[in-house]
VODREN-420472 format. One record per residue: z, x, y of N, C-alpha, C, O, CB in turn; residue in one letter; residue number from 0. Coordinates in pm, whole numbers, plus 50000, padded with zeros to 5 digits. Atoms other than C-alpha are relative to their C-alpha. Glycine has a CB too. Layout:
nw, nu, nv, caw, cau, cav, cw, cu, cv, ow, ou, ov, cbw, cbu, cbv, resn, resi
Z, X, Y, Z, X, Y, Z, X, Y, Z, X, Y, Z, X, Y, A, NUM .
...
//
This chain:
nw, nu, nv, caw, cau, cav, cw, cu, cv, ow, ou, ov, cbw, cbu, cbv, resn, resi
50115, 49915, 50017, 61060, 15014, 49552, 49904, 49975, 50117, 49904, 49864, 50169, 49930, 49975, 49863, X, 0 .
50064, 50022, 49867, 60809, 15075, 49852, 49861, 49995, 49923, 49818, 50068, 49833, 50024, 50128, 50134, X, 1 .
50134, 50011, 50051, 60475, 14942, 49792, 49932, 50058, 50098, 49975, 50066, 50213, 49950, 49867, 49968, X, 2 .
50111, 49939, 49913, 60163, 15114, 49932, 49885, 49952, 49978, 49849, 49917, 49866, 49983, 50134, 49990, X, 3 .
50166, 50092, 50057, 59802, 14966, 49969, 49932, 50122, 50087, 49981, 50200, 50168, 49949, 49777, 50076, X, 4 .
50119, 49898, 50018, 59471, 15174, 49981, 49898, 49958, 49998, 49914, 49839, 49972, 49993, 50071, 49902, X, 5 .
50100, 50022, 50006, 59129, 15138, 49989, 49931, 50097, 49896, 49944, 50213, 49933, 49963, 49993, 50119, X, 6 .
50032, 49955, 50121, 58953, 15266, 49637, 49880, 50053, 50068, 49816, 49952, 50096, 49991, 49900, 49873, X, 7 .
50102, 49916, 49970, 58674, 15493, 49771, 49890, 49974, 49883, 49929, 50015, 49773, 50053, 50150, 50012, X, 8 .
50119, 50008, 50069, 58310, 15397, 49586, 49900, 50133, 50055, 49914, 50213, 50148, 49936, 49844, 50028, X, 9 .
50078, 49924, 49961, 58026, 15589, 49579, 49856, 49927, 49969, 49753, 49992, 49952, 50030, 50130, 49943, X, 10 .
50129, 50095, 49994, 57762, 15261, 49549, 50010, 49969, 50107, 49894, 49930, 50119, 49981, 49882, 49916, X, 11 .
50031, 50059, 49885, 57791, 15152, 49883, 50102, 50098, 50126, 50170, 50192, 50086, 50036, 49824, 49979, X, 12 .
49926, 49973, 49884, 57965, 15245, 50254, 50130, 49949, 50001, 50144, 49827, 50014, 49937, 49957, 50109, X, 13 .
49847, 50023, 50030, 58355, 15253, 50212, 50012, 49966, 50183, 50012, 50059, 50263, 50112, 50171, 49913, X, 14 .
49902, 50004, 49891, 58471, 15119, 50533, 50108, 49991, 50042, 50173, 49907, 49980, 49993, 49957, 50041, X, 15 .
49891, 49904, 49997, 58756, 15267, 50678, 50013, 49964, 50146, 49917, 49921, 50210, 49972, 50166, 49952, X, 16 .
49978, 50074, 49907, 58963, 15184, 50993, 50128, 50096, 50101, 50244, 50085, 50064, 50039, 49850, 49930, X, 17 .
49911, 49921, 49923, 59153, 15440, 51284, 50144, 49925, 49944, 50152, 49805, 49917, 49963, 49992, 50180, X, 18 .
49859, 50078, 50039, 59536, 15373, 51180, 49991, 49900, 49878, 50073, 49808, 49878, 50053, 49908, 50130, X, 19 .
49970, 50125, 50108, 59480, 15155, 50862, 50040, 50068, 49864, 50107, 50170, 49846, 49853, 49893, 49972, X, 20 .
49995, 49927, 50107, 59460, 15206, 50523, 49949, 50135, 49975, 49868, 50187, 50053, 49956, 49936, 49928, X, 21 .
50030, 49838, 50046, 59430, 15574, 50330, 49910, 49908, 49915, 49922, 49794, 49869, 50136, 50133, 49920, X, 22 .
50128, 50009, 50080, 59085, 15603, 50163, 50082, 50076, 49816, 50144, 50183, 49812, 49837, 50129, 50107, X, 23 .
49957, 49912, 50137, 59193, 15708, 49759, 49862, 50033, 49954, 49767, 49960, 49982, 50095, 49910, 49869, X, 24 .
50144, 49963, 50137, 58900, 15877, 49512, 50107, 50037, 49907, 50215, 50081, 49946, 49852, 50165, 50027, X, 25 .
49981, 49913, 50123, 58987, 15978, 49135, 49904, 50062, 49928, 49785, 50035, 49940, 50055, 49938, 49913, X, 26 .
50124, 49990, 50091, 58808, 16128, 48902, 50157, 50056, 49857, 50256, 50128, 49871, 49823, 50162, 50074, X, 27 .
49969, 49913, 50127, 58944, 16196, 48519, 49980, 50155, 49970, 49862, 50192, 49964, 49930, 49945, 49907, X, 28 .
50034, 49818, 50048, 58970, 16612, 48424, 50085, 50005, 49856, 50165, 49929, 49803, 50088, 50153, 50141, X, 29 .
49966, 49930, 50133, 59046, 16780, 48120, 50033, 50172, 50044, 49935, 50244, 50064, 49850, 49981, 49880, X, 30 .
50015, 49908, 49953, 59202, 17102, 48224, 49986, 50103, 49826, 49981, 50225, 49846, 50121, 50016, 50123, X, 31 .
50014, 49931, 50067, 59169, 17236, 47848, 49871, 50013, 49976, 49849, 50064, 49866, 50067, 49983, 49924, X, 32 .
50107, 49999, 50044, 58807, 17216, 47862, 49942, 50128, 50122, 49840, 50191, 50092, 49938, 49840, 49988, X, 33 .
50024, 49908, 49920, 58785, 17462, 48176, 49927, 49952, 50145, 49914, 50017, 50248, 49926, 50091, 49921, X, 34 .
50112, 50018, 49883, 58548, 17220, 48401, 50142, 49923, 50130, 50250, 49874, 50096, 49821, 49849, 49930, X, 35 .
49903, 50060, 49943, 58731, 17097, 48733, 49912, 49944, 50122, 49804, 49984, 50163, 50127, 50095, 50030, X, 36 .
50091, 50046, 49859, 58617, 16909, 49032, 50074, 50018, 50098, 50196, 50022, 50110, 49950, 49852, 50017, X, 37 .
49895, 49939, 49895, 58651, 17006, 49353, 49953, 49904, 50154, 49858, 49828, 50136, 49971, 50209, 50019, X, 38 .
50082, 50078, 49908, 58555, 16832, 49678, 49925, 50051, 50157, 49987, 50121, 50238, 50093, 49894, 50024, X, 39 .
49992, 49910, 49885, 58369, 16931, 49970, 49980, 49850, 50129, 49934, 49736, 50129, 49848, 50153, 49992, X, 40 .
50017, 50099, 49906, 58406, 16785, 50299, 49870, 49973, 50114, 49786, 50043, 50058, 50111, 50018, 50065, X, 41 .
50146, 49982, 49936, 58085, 16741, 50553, 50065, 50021, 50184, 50182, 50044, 50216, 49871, 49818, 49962, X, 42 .
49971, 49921, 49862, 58111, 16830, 50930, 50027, 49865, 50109, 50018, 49906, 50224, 49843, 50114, 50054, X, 43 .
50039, 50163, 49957, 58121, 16428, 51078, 50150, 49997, 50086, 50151, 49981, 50208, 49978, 49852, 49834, X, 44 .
49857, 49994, 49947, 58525, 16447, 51145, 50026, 49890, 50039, 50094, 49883, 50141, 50031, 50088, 50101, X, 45 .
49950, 50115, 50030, 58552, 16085, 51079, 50067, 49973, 49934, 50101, 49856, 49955, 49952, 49941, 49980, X, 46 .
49879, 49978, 50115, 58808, 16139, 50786, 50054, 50124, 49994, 50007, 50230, 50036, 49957, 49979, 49858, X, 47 .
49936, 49861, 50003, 59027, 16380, 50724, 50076, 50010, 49793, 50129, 49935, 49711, 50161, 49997, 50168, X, 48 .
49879, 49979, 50159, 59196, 16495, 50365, 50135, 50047, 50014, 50174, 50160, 50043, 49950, 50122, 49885, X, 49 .
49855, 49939, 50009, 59548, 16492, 50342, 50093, 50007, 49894, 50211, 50029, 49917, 50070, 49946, 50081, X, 50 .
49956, 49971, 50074, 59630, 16506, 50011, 49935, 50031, 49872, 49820, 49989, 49879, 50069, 49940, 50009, X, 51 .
50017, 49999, 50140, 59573, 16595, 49624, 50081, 50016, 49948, 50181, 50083, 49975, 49933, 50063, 49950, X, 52 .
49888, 50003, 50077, 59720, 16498, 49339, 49961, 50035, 49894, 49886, 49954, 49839, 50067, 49893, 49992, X, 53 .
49993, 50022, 50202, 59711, 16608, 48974, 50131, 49970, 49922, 50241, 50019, 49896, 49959, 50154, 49913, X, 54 .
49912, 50072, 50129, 59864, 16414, 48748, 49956, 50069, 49857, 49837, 50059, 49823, 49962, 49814, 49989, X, 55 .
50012, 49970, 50096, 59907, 16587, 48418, 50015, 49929, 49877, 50100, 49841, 49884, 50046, 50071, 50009, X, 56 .
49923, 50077, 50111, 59942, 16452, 48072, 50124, 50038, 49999, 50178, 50139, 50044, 49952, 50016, 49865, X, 57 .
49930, 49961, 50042, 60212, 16368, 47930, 50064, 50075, 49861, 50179, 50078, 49818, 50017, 49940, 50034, X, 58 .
49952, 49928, 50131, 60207, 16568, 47614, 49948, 50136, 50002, 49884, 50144, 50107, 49952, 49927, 49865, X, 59 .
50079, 49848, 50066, 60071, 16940, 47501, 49908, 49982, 49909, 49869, 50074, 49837, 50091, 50102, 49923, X, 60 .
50140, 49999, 50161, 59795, 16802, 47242, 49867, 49996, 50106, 49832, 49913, 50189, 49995, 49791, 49847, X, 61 .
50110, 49990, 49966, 59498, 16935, 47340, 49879, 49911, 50008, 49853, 49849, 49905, 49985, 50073, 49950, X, 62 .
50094, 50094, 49967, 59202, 16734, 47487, 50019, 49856, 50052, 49938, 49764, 50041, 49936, 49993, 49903, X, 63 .
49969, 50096, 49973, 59391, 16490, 47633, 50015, 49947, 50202, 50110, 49962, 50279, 50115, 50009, 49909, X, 64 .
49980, 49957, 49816, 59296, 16422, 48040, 50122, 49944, 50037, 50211, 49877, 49985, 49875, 49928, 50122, X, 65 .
49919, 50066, 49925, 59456, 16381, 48325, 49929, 49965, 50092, 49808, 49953, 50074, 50103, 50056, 50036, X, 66 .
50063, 50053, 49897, 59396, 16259, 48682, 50035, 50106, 50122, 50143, 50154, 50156, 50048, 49847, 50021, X, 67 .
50005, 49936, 49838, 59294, 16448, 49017, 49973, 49867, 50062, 49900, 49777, 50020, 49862, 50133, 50045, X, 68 .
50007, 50138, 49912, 59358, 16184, 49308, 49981, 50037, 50182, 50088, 50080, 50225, 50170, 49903, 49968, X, 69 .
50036, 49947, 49902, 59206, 16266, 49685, 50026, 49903, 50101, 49944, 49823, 50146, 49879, 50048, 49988, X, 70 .
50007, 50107, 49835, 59346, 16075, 49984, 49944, 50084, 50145, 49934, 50200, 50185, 50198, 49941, 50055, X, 71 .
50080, 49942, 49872, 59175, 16054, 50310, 50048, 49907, 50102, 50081, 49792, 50072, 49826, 50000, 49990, X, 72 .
49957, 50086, 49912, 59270, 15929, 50641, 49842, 49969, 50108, 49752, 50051, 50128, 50149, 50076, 50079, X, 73 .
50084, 49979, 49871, 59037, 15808, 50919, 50029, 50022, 50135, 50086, 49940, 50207, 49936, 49912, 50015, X, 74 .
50012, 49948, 49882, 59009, 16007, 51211, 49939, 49911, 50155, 49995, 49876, 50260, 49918, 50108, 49957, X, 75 .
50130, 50026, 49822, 58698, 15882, 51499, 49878, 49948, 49912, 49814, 49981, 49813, 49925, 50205, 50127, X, 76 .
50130, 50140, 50018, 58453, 15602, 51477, 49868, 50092, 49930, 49846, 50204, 49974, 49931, 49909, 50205, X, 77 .
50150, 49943, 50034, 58121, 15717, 51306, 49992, 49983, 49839, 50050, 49905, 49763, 49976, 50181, 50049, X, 78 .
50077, 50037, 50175, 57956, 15752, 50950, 50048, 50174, 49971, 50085, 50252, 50059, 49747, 49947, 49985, X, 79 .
49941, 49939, 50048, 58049, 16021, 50719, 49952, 50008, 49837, 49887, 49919, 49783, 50115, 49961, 50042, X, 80 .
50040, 49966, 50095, 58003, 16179, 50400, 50107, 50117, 49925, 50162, 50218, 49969, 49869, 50033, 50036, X, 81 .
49883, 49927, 50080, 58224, 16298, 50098, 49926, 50090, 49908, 49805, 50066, 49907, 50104, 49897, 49912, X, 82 .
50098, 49973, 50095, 58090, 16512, 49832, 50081, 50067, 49889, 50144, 50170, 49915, 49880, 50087, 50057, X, 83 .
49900, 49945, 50119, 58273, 16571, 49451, 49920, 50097, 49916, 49826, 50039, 49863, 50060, 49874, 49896, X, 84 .
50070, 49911, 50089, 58128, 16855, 49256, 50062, 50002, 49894, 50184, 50000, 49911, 49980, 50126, 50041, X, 85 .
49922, 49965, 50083, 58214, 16897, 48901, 49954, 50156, 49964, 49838, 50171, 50003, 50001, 49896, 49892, X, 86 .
50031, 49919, 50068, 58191, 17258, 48735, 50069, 50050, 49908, 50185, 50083, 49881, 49970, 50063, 50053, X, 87 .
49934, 49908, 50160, 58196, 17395, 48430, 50075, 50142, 50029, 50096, 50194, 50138, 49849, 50055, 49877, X, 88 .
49929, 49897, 49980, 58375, 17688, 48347, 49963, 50126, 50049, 49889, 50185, 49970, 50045, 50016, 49911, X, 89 .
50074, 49871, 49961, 58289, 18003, 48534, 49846, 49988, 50068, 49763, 50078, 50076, 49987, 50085, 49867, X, 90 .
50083, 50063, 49972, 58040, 17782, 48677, 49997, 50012, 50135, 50092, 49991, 50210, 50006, 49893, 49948, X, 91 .
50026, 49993, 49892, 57842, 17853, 48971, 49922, 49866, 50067, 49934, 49846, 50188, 49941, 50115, 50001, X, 92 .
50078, 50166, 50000, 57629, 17490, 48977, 50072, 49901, 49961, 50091, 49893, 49840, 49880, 49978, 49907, X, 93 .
49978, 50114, 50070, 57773, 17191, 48942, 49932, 49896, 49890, 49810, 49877, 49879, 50017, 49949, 50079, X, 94 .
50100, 50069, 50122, 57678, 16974, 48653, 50000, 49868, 50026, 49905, 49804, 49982, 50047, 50016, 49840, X, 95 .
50036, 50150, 49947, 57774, 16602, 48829, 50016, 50030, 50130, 50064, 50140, 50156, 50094, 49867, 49952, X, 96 .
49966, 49996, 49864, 57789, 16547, 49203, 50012, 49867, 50044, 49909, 49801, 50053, 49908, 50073, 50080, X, 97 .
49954, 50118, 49889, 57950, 16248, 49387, 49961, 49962, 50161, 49978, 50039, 50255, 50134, 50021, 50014, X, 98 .
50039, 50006, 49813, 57846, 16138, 49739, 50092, 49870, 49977, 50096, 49787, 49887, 49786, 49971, 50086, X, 99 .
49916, 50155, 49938, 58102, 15871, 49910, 49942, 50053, 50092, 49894, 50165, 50111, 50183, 49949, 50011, X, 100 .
50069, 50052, 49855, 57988, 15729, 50237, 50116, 49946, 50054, 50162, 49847, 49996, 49869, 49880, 49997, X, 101 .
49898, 50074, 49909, 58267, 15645, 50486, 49956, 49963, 50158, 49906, 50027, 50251, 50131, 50096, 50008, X, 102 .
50080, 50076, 49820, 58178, 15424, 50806, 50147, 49995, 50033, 50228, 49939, 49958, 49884, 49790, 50017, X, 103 .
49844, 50040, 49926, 58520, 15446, 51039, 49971, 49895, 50136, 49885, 49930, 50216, 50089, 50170, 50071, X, 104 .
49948, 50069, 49894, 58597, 15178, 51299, 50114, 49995, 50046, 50216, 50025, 49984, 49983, 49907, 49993, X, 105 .
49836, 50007, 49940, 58865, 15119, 51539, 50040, 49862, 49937, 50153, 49816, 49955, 50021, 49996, 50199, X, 106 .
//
């Protein structure tokens, strides 16, 4: 089995992050029977990049039971940086939580 290591993305302090090293991960828990979903936006800095999402679904059909959205990020070019997770409700033009991560990249 191939192991992989990561750096767990916070949003209390400056995630530092490293040209060629580890992938940055975020999660957040969803419920897709409830309608709200989060989405992420990226900021203009081009010190990280996103190269993947994942949803993980349950494994059953009984309603109200989450799953997991999972957001890797790579680092790009030296500088400071800014992530931002919106949640919205359904048909929702405002988000109702918002996330800020902070990524500092070095070589």
């Amino acid at each position: 089995m191939e192991k992989k290591q990561g750096i767990l993305l916070n949003s209390h302090f400056a995630n530092k992050m490293v040209i060629d090293g580890e992938l940055g991960w975020f999660s957040r828990e969803y419920n897709a029977s409830t309608g709200y979903m989060w989405r992420y936006r990226p900021d203009n800095s081009g010190v990280y990049e996103a190269i993947e999402e994942i949803l993980l679904h349950p494994s059953t059909d009984a309603v109200g039971v989450p799953g997991m959205i999972i957001w890797k990020f790579k680092a790009i070019r030296e500088g400071m940086g800014s992530v931002m997770f919106e949640l919205y409700p359904p048909a929702g033009k405002e988000p109702v939580e918002t996330i800020v991560i902070k990524i500092e990249v070095n070589k």
